[in-house]
Residue frames relative to the residue before (quaternion, step in Angstrom):
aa qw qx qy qz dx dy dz
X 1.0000 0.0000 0.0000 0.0000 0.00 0.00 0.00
X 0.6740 -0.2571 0.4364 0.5377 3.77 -1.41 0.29
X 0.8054 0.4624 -0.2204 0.2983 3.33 -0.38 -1.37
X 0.6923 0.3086 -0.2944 0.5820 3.74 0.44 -0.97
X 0.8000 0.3266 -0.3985 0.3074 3.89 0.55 0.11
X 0.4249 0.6517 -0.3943 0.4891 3.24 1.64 0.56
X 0.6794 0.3849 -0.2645 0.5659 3.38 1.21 -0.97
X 0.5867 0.4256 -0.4441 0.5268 4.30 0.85 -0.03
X 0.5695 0.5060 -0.4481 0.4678 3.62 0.85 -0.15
X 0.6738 0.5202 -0.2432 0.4651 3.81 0.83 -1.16
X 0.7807 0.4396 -0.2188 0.3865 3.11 1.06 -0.89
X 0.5608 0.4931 -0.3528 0.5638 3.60 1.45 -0.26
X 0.5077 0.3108 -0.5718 0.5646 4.14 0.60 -0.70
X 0.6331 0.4296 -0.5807 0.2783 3.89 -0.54 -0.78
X 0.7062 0.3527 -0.3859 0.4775 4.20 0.57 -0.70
X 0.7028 0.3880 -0.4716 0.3649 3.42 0.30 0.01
X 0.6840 0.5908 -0.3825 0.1917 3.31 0.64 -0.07
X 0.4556 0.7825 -0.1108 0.4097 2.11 2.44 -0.87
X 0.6857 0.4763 -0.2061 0.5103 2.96 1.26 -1.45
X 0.4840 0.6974 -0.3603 0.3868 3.56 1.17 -0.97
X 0.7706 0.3856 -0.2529 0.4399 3.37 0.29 -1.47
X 0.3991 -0.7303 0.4812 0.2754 3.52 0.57 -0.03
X 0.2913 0.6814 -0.5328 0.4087 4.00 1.56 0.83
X 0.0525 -0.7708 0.6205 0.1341 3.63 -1.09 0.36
X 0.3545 0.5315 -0.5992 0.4826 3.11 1.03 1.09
X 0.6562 0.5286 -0.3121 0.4388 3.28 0.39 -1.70
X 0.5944 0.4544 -0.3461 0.5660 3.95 0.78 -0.91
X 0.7835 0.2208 -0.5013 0.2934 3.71 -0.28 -0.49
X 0.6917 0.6337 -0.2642 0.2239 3.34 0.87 -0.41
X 0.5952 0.3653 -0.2950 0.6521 2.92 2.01 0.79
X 0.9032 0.0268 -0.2498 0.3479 3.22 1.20 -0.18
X 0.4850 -0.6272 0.4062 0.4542 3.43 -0.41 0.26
X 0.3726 -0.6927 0.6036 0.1303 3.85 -0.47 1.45
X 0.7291 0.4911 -0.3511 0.3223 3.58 0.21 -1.14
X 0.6016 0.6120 -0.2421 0.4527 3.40 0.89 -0.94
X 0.5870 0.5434 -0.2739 0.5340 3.58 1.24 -1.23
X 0.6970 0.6693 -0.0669 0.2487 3.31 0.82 -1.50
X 0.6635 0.3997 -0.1148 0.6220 3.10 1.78 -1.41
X 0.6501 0.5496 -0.3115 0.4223 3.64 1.19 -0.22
X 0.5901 0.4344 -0.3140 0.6037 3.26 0.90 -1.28
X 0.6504 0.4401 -0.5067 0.3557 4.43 0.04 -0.44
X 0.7075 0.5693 -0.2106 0.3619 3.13 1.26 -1.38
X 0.5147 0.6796 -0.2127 0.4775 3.72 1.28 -0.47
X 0.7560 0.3980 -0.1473 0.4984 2.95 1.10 -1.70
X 0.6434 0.5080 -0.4135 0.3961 3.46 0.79 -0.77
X 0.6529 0.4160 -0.2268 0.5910 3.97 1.18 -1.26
X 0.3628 -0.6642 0.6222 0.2002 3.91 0.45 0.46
X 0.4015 0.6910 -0.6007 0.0201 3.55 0.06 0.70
X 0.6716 -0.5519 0.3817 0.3142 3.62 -1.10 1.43
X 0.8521 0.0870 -0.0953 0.5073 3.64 -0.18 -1.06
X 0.1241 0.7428 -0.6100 0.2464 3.61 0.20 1.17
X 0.7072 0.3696 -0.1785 0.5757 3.72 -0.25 1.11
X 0.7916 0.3325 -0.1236 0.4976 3.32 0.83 -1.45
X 0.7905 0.2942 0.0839 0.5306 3.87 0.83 -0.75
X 0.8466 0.1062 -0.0522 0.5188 3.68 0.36 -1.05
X 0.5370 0.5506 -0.5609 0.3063 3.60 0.71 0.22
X 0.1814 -0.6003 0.7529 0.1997 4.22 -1.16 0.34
X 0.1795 -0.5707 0.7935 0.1117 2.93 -1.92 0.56
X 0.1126 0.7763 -0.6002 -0.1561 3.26 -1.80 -0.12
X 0.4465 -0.7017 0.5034 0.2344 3.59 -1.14 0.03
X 0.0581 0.8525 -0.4705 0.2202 3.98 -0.14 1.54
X 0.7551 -0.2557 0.0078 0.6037 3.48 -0.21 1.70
X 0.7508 -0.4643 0.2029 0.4238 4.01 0.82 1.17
X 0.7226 0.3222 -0.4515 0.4124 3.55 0.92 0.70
X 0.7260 -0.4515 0.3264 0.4031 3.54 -1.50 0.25
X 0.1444 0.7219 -0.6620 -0.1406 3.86 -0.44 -0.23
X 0.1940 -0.6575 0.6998 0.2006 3.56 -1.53 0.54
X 0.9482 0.0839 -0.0892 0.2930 3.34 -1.26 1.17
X 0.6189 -0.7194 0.2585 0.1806 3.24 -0.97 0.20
X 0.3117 0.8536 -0.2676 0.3202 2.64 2.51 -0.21
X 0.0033 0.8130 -0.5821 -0.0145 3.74 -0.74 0.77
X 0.1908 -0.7694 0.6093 0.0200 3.85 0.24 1.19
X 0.1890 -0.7529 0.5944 0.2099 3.71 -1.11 0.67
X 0.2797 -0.7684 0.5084 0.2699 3.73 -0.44 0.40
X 0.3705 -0.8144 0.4467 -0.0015 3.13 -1.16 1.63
């Protein structure tokens, strides 16, 4: 609707500004780093060519960013 993409517009200037300012509070509190974190390792380890450009998903959960779908168990 109009509405839920006005507010994903509001809500992405809010991560870039975040990111702008160069705070990583202000960053976690829009996005979820870890998620970013386990993807970009996972990419790198499978060399995959169009990572970023083609196969990456994002989403929005209880008000932060998540990338992908990737779900790493911790050992």
């Amino acid at each position: 609707t109009e509405d839920q993409l006005k507010w994903l517009k509001y809500f992405i200037s809010n991560v870039e500004l975040a990111l702008l300012g160069g705070d990583y509070e202000a960053v976690k509190q829009y996005v979820d780093v870890e998620s970013f974190a386990q993807n970009y390792a996972v990419q790198e380890l499978f060399k995959n060519v169009d990572y970023v450009q083609s196969s990456t998903r994002y989403h929005v959960k209880d008000g932060k960013l998540y990338e992908g779908h990737l779900v790493l168990s911790r050992i």
